[in-house]
C-alpha positions in Angstrom: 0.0 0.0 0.0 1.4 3.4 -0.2 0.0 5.4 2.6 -3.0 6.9 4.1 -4.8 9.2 1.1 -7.5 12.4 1.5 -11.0 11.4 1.4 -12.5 10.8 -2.2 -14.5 13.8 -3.5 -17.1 13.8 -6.2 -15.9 17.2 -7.3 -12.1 16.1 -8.2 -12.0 13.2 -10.3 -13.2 11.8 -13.5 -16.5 9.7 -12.6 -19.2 7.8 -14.1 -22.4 8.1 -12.3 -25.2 5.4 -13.0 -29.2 6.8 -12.2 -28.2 9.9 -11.3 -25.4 12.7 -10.7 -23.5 12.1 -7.0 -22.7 15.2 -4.4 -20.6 16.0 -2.0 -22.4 17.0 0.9 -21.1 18.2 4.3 -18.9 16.1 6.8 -17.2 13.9 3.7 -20.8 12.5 3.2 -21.2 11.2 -0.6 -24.5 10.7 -2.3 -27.4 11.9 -4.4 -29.9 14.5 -4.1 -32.8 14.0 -2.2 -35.3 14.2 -5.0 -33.0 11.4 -6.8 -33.0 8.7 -4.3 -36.3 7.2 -5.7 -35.6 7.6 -9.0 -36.7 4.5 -11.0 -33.5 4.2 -13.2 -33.0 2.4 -16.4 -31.9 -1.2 -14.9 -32.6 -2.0 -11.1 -34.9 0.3 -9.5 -33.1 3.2 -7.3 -29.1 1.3 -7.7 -27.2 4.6 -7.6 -23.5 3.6 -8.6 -20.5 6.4 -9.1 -17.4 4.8 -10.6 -14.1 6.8 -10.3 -12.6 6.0 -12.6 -9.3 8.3 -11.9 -8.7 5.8 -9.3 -8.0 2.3 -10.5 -5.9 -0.4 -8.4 -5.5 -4.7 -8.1 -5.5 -4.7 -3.9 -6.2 -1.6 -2.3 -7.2 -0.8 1.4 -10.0 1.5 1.3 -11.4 2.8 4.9 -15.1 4.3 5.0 -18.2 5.4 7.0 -21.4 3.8 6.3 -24.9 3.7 7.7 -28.1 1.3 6.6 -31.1 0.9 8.1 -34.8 0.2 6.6 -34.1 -0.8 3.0 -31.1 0.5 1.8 -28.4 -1.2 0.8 -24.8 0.5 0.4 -21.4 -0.4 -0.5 -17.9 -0.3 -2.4 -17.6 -1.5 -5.8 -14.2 -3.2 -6.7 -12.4 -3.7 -9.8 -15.2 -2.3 -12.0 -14.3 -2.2 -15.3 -18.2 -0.8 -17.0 -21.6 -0.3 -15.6 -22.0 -4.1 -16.1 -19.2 -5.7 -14.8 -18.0 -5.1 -11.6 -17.8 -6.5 -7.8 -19.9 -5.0 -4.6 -19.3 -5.4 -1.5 -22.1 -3.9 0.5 -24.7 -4.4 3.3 -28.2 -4.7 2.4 -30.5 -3.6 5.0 -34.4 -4.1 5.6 -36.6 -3.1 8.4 -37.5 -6.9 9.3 -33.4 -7.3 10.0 -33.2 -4.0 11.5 -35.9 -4.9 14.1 -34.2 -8.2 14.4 -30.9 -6.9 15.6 -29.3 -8.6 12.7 -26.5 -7.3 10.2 -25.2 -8.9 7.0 -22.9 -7.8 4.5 -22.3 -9.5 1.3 -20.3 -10.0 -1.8 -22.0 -9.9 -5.1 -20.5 -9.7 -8.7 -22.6 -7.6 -11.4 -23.0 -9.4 -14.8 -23.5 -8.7 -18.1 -27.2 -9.7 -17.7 -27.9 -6.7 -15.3 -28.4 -9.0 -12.3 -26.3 -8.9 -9.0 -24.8 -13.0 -8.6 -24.5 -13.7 -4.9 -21.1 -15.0 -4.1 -21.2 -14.9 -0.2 -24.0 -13.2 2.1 -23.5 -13.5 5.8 -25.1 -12.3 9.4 -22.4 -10.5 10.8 -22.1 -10.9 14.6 -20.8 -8.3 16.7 -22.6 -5.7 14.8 -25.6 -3.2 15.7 -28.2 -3.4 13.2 -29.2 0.6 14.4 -30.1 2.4 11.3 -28.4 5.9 12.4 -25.3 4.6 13.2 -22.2 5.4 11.5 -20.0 2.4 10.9 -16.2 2.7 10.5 -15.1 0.5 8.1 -11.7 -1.0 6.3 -11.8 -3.7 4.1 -8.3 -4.9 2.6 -8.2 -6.6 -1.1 -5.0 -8.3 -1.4 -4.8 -11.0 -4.2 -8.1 -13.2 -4.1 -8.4 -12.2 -0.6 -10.9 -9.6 0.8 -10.9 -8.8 4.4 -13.7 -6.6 5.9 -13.4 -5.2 9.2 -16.8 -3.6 10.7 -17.0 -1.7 13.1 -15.2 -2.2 16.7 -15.6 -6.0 16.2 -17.1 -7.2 13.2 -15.3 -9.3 10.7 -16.2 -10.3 7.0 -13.8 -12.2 5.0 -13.6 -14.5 1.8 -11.6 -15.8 -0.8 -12.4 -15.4 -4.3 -10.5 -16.2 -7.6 -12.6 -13.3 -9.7 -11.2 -10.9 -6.9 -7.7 -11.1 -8.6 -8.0 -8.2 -11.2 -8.3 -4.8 -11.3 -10.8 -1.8 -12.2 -11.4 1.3 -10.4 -13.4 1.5 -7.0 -16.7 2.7 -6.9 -19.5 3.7 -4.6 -23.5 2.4 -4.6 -26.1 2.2 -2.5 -30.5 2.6 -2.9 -32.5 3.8 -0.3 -36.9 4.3 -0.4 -35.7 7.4 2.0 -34.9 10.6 1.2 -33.1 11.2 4.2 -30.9 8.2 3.8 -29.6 10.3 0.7 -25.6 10.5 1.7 -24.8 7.3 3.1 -21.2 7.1 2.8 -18.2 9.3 4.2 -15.1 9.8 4.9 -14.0 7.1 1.8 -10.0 6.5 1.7 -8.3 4.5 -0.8 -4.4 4.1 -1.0 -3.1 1.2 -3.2 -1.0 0.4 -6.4 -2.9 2.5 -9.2 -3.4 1.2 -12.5 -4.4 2.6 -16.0 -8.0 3.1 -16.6 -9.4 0.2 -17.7 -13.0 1.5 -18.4 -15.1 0.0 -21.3 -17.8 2.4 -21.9 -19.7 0.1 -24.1 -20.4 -2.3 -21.1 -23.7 -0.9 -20.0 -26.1 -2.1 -17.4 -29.4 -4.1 -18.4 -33.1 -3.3 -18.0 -35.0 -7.0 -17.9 -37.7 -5.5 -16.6 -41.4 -4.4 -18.4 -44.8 -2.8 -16.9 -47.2 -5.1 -18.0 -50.2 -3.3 -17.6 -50.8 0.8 -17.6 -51.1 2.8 -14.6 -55.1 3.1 -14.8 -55.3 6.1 -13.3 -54.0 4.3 -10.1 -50.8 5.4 -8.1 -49.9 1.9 -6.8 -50.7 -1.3 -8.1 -50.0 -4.7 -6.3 -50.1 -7.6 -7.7 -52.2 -10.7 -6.3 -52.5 -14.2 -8.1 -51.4 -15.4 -11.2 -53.2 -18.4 -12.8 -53.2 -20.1 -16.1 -56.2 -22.0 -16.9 -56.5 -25.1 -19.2 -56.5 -23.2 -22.9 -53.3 -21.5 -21.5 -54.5 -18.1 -21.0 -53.0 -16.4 -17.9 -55.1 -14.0 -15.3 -53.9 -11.9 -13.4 -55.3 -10.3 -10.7 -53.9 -6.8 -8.4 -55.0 -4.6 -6.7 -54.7 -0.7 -7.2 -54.6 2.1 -5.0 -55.3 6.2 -5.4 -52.7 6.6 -2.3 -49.8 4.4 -1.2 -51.3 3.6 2.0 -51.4 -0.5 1.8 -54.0 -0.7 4.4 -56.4 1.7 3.5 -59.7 -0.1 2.9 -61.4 2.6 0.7 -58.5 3.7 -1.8 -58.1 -0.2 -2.7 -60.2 -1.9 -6.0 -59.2 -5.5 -7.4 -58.4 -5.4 -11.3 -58.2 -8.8 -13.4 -55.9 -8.4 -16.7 -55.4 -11.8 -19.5 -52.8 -12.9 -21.6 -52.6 -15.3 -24.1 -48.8 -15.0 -25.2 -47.1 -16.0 -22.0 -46.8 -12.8 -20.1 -45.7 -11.0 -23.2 -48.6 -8.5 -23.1 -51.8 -7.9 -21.2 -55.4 -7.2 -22.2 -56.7 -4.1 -20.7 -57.9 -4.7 -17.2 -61.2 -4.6 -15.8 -62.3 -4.1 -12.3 -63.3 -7.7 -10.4 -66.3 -7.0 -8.6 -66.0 -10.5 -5.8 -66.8 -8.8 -2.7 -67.1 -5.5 -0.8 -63.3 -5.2 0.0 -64.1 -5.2 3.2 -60.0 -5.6 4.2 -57.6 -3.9 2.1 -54.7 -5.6 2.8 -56.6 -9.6 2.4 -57.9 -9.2 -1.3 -59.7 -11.8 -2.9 -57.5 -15.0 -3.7 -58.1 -16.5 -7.2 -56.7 -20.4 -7.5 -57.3 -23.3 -10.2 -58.0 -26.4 -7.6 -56.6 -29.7 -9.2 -60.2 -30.8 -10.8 -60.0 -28.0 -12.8 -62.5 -25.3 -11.1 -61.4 -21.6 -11.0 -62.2 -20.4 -7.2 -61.7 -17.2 -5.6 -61.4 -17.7 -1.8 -62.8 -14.4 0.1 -62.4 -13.4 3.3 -65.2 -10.9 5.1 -67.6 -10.7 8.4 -64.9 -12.8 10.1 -65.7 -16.1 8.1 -64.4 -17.0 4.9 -66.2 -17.5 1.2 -65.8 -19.1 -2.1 -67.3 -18.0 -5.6 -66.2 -19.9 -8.7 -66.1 -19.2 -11.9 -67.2 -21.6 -15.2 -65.9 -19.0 -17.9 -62.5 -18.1 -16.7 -63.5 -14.9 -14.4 -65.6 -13.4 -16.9 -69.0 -14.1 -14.4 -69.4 -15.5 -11.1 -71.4 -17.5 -8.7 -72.5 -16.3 -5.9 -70.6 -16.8 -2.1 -70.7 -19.8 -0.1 -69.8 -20.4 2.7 -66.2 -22.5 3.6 -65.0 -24.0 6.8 -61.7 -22.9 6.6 -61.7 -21.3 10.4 -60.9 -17.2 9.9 -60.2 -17.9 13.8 -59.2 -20.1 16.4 -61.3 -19.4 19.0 -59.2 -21.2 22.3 -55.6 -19.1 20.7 -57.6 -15.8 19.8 -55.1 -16.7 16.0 -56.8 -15.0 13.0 -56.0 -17.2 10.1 -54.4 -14.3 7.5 -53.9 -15.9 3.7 -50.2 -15.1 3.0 -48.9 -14.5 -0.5 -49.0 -17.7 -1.2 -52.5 -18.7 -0.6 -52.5 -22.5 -2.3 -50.7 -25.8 -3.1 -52.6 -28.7 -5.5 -50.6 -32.0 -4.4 -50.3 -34.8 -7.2 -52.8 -37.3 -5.4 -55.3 -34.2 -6.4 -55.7 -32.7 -2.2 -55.1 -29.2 -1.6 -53.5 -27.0 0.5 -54.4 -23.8 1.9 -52.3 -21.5 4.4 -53.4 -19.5 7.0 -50.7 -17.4 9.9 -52.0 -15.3 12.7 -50.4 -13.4 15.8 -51.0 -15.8 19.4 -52.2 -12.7 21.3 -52.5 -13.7 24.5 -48.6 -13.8 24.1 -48.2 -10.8 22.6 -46.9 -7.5 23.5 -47.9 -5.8 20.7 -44.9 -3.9 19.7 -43.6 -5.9 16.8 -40.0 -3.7 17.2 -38.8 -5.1 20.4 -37.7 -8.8 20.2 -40.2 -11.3 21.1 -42.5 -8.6 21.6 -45.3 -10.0 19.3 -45.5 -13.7 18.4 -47.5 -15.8 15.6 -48.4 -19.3 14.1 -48.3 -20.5 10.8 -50.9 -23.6 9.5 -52.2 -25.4 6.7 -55.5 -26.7 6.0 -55.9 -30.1 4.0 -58.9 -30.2 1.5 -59.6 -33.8 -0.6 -63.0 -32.8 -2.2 -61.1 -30.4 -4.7 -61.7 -27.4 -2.1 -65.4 -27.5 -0.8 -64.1 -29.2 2.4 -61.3 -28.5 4.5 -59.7 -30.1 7.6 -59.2 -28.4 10.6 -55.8 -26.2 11.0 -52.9 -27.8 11.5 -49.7 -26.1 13.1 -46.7 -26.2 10.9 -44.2 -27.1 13.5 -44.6 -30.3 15.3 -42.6 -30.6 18.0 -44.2 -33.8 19.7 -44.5 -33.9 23.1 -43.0 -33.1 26.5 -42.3 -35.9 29.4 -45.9 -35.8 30.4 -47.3 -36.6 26.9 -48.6 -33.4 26.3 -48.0 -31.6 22.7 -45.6 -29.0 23.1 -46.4 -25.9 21.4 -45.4 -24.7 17.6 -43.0 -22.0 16.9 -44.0 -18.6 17.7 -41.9 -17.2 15.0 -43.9 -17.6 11.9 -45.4 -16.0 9.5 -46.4 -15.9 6.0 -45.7 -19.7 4.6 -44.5 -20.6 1.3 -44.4 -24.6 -0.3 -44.3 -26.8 -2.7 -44.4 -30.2 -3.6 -41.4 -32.1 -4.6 -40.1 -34.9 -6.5 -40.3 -37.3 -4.0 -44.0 -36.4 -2.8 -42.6 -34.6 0.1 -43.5 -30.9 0.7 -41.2 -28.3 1.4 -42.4 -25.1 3.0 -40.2 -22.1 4.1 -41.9 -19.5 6.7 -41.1 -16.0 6.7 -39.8 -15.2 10.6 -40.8 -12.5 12.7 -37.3 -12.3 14.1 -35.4 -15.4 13.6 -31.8 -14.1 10.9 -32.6 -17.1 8.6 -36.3 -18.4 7.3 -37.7 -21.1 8.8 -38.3 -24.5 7.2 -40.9 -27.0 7.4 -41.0 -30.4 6.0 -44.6 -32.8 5.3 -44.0 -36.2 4.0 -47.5 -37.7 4.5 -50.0 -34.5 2.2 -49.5 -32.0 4.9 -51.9 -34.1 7.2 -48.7 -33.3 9.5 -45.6 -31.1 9.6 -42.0 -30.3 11.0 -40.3 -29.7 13.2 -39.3 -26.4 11.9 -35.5 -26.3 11.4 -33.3 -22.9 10.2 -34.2 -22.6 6.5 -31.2 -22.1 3.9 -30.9 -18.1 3.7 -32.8 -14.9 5.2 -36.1 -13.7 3.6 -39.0 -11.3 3.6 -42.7 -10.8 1.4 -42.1 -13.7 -0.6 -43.4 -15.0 -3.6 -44.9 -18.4 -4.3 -42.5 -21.6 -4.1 -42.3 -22.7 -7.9 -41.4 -26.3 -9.2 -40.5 -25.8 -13.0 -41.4 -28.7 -15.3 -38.0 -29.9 -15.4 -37.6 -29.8 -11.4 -36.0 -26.5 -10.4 -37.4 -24.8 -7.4 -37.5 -20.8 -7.0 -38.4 -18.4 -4.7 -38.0 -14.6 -4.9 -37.9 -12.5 -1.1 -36.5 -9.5 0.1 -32.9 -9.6 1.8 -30.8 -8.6 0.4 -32.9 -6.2 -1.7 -35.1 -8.5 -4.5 -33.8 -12.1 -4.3 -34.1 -15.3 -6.2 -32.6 -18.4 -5.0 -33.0 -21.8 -7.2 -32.5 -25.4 -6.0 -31.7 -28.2 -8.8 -32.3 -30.8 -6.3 -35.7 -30.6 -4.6 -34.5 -27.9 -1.7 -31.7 -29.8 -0.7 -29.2 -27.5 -1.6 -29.7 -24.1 -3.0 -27.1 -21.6 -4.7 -26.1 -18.5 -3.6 -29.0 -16.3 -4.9 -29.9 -14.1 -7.7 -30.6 -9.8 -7.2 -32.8 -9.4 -9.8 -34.0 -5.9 -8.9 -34.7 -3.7 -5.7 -37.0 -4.9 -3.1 -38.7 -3.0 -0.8 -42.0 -5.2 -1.1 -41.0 -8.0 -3.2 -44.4 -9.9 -2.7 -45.4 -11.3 -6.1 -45.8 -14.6 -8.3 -43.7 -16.6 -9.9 -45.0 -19.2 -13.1 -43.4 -21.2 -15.3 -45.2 -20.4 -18.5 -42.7 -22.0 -21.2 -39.9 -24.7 -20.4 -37.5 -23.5 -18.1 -39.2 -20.0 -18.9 -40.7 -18.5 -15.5 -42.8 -14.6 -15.5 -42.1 -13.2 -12.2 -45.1 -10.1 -11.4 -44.1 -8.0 -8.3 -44.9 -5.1 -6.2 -42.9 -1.8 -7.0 -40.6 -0.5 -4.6 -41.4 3.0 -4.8 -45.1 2.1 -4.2 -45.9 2.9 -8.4 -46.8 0.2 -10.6 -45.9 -3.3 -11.1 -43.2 -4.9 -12.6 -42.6 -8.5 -14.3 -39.7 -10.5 -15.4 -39.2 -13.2 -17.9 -36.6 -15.8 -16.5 -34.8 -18.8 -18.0 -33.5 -21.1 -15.9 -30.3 -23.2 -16.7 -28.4 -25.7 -15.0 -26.1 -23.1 -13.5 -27.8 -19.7 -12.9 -31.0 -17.7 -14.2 -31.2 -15.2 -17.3 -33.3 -12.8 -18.5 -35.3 -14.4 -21.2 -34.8 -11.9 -24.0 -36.7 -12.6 -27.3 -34.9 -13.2 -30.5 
């Protein structure tokens, strides 16, 4: 190295900003204007990058300030040689980690394809998770080894053979607040310089299209997607005049088609299925395994079904289920999570239900273990007129007097899917737990669990997919918008794919060609929905371009 350097400034140097211009702001903060931070950009939504490309090196010890807190994400970017192709090392926040008192940094390389590969994400210990902290930082590049030192006592370090290179440093982060504008400072470099090595030709990707047009809406969030037996797709979301989520008269439920695979969209019309008496549990539209297109309702404390004999055009009226919307003796509500359904090959089905145990509860869901919930399923054999009684999803057998001991109290919104072997996986999104849970059924989902630590860390998931061909998927928030795949029925999974921000991330995914999946999710910025068209190969995921 050769010696300690004055702090990078956006005013001297020759940069290249990505999604907007950077500042320097007071204190050797670095950042964007306010206004900017929720710009949409042209590739991920809200990545702010600034490449200096006056400063290029192989290893390097750069020293820095940082702060994250309730989604944002910011970092260095090493050896970045275009907008495309480049590696980060940053520290992807959300408010569910935050509130967990967890911290995890990560290592990511940007591709060609516009997406962010995970190579190594990892809860730090030792770390606050506080959002208004500043963090003094070093991390030390030296070869194919990067060592990243965190505060007064956190430690992230890996070995890498793509980290033996060289590119100029770089600065990123995204943020859904304005306040959180400036989140680096005080950023030091000193190193063995090298000759710019910028290609400005490598730009980043946009893989992502609106599918539908605003409809006079500010925020639309998308619901269901389901492909009936002509292979037309519906999809249902809801829209919003204001971007309050839970605001039960600003919501309406819209129901779009398309007969090319997610290529393009009719024009929607309103779905008239109930009084949207709760804003934030819409109407949940499912194709059971005999064929019948249901929409599952929930109002007046009970839940409905209508169902529909010319794919959502007309429908009948309500009837009355017996899924339970409580359990009286636990005071649980049973909530319909993102993922509302599973149809298992012996033609059952499975519905999912979560609700917060308040007799336990403190109510204040940002102190740990101040609230606590349950996660079910509900087994139906009559194609969905019938349903069993709930049934916890962690099974921990009983204590030394024979009694059942009680589920987790950490679950929430419940994902599955039914594997290779007839066995069904389900991962649980946790109040406060670092890593999801995970929940096994091996008998229909008559029974369940234990619950063990699930693979990685996620939020507002999608649907657990099973591709044609056997790959499983699942997109979440943490860090940012997610996608991991397993090629072996969820016994391993790879390192995850960022595929765009995340501050909602709730969506669906559907395989709608082989190895071809549409992913429809909620926009970050609270605007209007986004899809994805995926292919999946034995090694990673690409954006399905046509031609």
């Amino acid at each position: 190295m050769t010696g300690t350097t004055q702090p990078l400034s956006i005013a001297e140097g020759q940069w290249h900003f990505l999604n907007g211009d950077w500042h320097d702001f007071e204190s050797g903060m670095l950042g964007v204007a306010k206004d900017d931070v929720c710009r949409d950009g042209d590739a991920m939504q809200g990545h702010h990058y600034a490449f200096a490309r006056h400063r290029c090196f192989s290893d390097m010890r750069v020293r820095f300030e940082f702060r994250v807190g309730n989604h944002t994400d910011a970092g260095i970017v090493l050896h970045a040689v275009g907008e495309s192709d480049f590696y980060l090392l940053h520290f992807p926040g959300c408010a569910q980690s935050s509130r967990g008192q967890h911290f995890f940094a990560a290592l990511s390389r940007m591709d060609r394809d516009g997406f962010l590969r995970g190579i190594k994400l990892e809860m730090v210990r030792r770390v606050s998770s506080h959002p208004t902290e500043w963090k003094e930082s070093e991390l030390i590049l030296r070869g194919n080894r990067l060592e990243v030192r965190i505060g007064n006592h956190g430690l992230f370090e890996l070995s890498h053979p793509g980290l033996e290179g060289t590119g100029c440093l770089g600065l990123h982060f995204c943020s859904t607040n304005p306040e959180a504008h400036a989140p680096l400072r005080n950023v030091m470099v000193d190193g063995e310089e090298t000759g710019d090595t910028w290609n400005e030709s490598v730009r980043q990707s946009a893989n992502w299209f609106k599918p539908v047009p605003p409809d006079g809406y500010a925020w639309q969030k998308p619901n269901d997607l389901v492909e009936l037996p002509d292979g037309e797709l519906l999809l249902t979301y809801d829209v919003a005049n204001n971007n309050d989520s839970t605001d039960d008269a600003n919501n309406a439920l819209m129901l779009t088609r398309s007969s090319d695979q997610g290529r393009s969209w009719s024009n929607p019309v309103p779905l008239d299925l109930d009084d949207r008496a709760e804003a934030f549990f819409p109407p949940r539209l499912h194709l059971t395994p005999g064929g019948r297109l249901i929409a599952l309702l929930m109002k007046d404390d009970a839940f409905w079904t209508r169902e529909s004999k010319d794919g959502g055009v007309t429908w009948s009226s309500a009837s009355l289920v017996n899924i339970p919307a409580w359990q009286k003796d636990r005071a649980i509500r049973f909530n319909i999570p993102p993922q509302a359904f599973v149809n298992l090959a012996d033609g059952a089905m499975l519905v999912f239900g979560y609700g917060q145990v308040r007799g336990y509860s403190r109510g204040e869901i940002f102190t740990w273990g101040g609230e606590h919930h349950q996660a079910f399923s509900c087994r139906s054999t009559d194609d969905g007129r019938t349903w069993s009684e709930p049934v916890n999803v962690d099974n921990r057998g009983c204590n030394r007097k024979g009694e059942p001991i009680d589920g987790n109290m950490d679950l929430t919104e419940m994902s599955a899917v039914q594997t290779g072997d007839g066995g069904i996986m389900g991962l649980i999104r946790p109040v406060y737990s670092p890593w999801m849970w995970e929940t096994w059924s091996y008998d229909g989902g008559v029974t369940w669990g234990p619950c063990v630590r699930g693979p990685f860390p996620g939020y507002a998931t999608t649907n657990l997919l099973r591709t044609k061909a056997g790959a499983l998927l699942i997109a979440h928030r943490q860090p940012s918008m997610m996608i991991h795949c397993s090629r072996d029925d969820g016994h391993t999974w790879d390192e995850g794919t960022q595929v765009d921000s995340g501050l909602w991330c709730m969506g669906v995914l559907r395989e709608v060609e082989p190895d071809v999946v549409l992913h429809v999710y909620w926009d970050t910025f609270q605007s209007h929905m986004r899809a994805q068209r995926y292919r999946v190969l034995p090694d990673r995921i690409e954006p399905a371009r046509e031609g």
